[in-house]
C-alpha positions as CSV (number, residue, x, y, z in Angstrom):
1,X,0.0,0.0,0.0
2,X,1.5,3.5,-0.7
3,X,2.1,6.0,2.3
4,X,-0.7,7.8,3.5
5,X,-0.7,11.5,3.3
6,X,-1.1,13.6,7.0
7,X,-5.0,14.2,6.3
8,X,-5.6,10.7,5.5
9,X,-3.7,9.6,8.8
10,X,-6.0,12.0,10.3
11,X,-9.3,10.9,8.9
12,X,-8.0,7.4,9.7
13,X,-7.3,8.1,13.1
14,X,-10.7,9.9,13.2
15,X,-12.6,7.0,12.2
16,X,-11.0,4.5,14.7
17,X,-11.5,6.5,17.8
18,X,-14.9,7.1,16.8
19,X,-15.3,2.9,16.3
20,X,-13.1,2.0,19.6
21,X,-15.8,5.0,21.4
22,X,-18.4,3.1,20.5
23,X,-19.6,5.8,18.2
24,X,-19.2,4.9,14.9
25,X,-22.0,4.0,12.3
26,X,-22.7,2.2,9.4
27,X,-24.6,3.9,6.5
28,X,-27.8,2.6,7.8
29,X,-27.6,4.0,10.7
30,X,-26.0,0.9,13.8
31,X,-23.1,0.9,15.9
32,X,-20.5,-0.7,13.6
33,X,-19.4,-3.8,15.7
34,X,-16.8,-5.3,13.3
35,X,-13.5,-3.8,13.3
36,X,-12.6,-5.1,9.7
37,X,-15.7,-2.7,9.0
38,X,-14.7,0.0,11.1
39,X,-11.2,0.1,9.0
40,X,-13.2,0.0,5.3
41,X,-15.1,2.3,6.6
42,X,-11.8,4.3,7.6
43,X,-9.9,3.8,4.7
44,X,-13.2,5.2,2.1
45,X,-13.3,8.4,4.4
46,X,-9.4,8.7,4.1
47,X,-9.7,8.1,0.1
48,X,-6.6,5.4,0.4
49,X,-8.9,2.3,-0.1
50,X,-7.6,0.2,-2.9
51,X,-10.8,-0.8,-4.1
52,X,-11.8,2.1,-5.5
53,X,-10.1,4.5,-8.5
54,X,-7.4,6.7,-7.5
55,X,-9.9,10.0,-8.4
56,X,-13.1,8.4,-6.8
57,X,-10.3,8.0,-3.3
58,X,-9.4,12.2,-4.3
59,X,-13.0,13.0,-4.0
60,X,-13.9,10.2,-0.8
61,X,-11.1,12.9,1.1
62,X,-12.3,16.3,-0.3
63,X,-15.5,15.4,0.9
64,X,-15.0,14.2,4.3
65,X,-12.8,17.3,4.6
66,X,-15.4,19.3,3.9
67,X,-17.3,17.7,6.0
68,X,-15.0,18.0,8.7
69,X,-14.3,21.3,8.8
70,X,-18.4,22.4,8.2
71,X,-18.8,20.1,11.6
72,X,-15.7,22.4,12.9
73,X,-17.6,25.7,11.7
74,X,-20.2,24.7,14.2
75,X,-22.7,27.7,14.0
76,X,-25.5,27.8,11.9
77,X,-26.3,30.6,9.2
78,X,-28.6,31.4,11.7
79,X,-26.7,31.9,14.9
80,X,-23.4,33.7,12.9
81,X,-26.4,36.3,11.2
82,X,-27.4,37.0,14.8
83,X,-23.6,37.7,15.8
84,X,-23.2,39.7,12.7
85,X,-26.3,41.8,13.5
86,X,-25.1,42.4,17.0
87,X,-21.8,43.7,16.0
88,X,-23.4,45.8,13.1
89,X,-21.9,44.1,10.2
90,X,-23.6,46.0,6.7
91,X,-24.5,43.8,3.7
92,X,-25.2,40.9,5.9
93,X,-28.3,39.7,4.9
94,X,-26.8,38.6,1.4
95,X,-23.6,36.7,2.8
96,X,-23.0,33.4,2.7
97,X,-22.1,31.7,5.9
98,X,-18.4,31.2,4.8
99,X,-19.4,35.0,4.6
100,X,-20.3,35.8,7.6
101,X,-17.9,33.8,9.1
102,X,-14.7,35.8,7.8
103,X,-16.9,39.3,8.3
104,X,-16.9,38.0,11.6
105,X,-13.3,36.6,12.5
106,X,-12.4,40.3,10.9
């Protein structure tokens, strides 16, 4: 298997504390239970699974990066419009929430 790049390791790492916290789940919705599982599961999110085409693995990362970091964002539209109306923030009603956010971190 080729090295792993340092998001992949992440994702990877990601995925197998959420499996050892009992946490993980299967696209259907249950507690993954298998480990063998838990790691295909790890290595699609990652993109480094070798069952699937090196640009279908590209896009298997870009989204759970994406993913990730809308998860990080945390606050709704909703909840960073509030903010930006609190502080004043002009032409706020068309921004996006990427936006808003940088208005905001400004």
């Amino acid at each position: 298997m080729a090295r792993q790049s340092a998001p992949q390791r992440e994702t990877v790492q990601r995925v197998m504390r959420e499996f050892k916290e009992h946490a993980l789940e299967s696209s259907q919705g249950g507690k993954v239970k298998s480990r063998a599982q838990a790691i295909a599961i790890a290595l699609h999110e990652a993109g480094a699974s070798r069952d699937e085409t090196p640009a279908r693995n590209r896009r298997n990362l870009a989204r759970t990066k994406a993913a990730e970091a809308q998860q990080a964002a945390g606050d709704s539209r909703a909840a960073l419009y509030e903010q930006a109306a609190s502080r004043g923030i002009k032409g706020r009603s068309r921004m996006t929430k990427a936006e808003l956010a940088d208005a905001l971190r400004r």
